[in-house]
C-alpha positions, 0 to 999 in steps of 0.5 A: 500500500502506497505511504500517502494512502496508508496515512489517509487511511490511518487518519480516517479510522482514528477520526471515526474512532474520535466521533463514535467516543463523542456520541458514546459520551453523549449518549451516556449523558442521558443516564439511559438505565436498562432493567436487569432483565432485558439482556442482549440486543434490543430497541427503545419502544418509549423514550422520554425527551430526557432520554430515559428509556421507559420501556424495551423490546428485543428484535426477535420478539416484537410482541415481547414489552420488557418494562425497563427501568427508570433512571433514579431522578432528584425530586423537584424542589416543593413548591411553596402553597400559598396558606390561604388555599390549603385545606386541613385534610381532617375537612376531607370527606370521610365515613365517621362514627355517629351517634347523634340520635339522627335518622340515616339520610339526615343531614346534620351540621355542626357549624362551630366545628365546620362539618357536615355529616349525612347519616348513614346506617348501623351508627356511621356518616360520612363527614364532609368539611364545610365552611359556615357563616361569619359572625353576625351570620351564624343560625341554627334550625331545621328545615329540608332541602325543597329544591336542587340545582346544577351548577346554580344562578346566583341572585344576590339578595337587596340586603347582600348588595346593599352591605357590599356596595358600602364596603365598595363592592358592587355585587351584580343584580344576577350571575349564570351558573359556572365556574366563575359562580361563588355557589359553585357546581350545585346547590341544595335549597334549604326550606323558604328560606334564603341559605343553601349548601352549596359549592364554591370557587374558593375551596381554601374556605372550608373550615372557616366562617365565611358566609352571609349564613349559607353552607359551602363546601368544596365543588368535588364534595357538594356534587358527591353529596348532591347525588346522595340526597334528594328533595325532601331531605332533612337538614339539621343546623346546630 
């Protein structure tokens, strides 16, 4: 072999040699990890954008998924929650002990201790956080639930819109049913009177005195209770 080529061919091997090293660097970068069990040869099937092999296959078998191994990962910092909109878990819905003498499918309100329960049977009820009226607001009685409805209009009373205009809140005269609604995604009327248990859009209220005398709950446990109860239900304010 002439000297000029066996140098053109010794160049070209140690520059491939040199680029096949960087990728293998590269590549090694992505902390690409295999399971134990997926030996031989084989071919990414899912990938993350980090590189991450999610899942493996070997050639021969392609009906064969062998799950490989995440690369262990560092946690993401916390993010810090604003305390206004965290919620104790203890107002999280739960089945409780009851033996407040109430027939099942009652619903009970304890207003200082901001819990609503729905009685349930052989001395149990499931327990539901609530937020409750403010002070000045606060009431206690019996009535039963006369009317329901699905993600409610709102009609601010005369005396509502009155008070708030002197704090410089102009309250508008009707509000549709939605999202933006403060009576949230259902509402259970309470007798003739103007209170109701309801959702809200403020869920961090839950536990808290709050509101011109109405009951609130969060928007995913107002629906659950909605579909347990009916008209005619009995709602015990204590």
């Amino acid at each position: 072999m002439p000297r000029g080529l066996a140098f053109a061919v010794l160049a070209t091997s140690i520059a491939l040699i040199a680029t096949g090293a960087v990728a293998q660097d590269r590549y090694a970068r992505a902390g690409v990890q295999i399971a134990p069990g997926v030996g031989g040869s084989w071919l990414m099937e899912f990938a993350a954008p980090s590189g991450v092999v999610l899942a493996a296959r070997t050639p021969g078998s392609p009906s064969s998924i062998e799950t490989a191994a995440l690369a262990r990962q560092t946690a993401p910092a916390a993010r810090s929650i604003d305390p206004r909109h965290a919620i104790d878990p203890k107002f999280l819905p739960q089945e409780v002990a009851y033996s407040g003498g109430q027939k099942p499918g009652t619903i009970v309100i304890d207003s200082k201790a901001h819990f609503l329960y729905l009685v349930g049977e052989n001395g149990t009820a499931m327990r539901y956080g609530v937020g409750t009226g403010k002070p000045g607001f606060g009431w206690t009685g019996t009535h039963r639930v006369t009317r329901k409805a699905e993600w409610p209009g709102w009609t601010p009373p005369a005396q509502m819109i009155a008070r708030e205009r002197k704090k410089g809140r102009n309250l508008p005269a009707h509000m549709e049913g939605g999202p933006a609604n403060p009576l949230g995604a259902r509402a259970m009327y309470l007798g003739s009177t103007l209170y109701r248990i309801h959702g809200t859009n403020q869920p961090w209220t839950i536990g808290r005195n709050v509101s011109s005398g109405c009951i609130r709950m969060r928007n995913e446990d107002v629906t659950d209770l909605y579909d347990r109860v009916r008209v005619g239900t009995k709602v015990v304010v204590l």
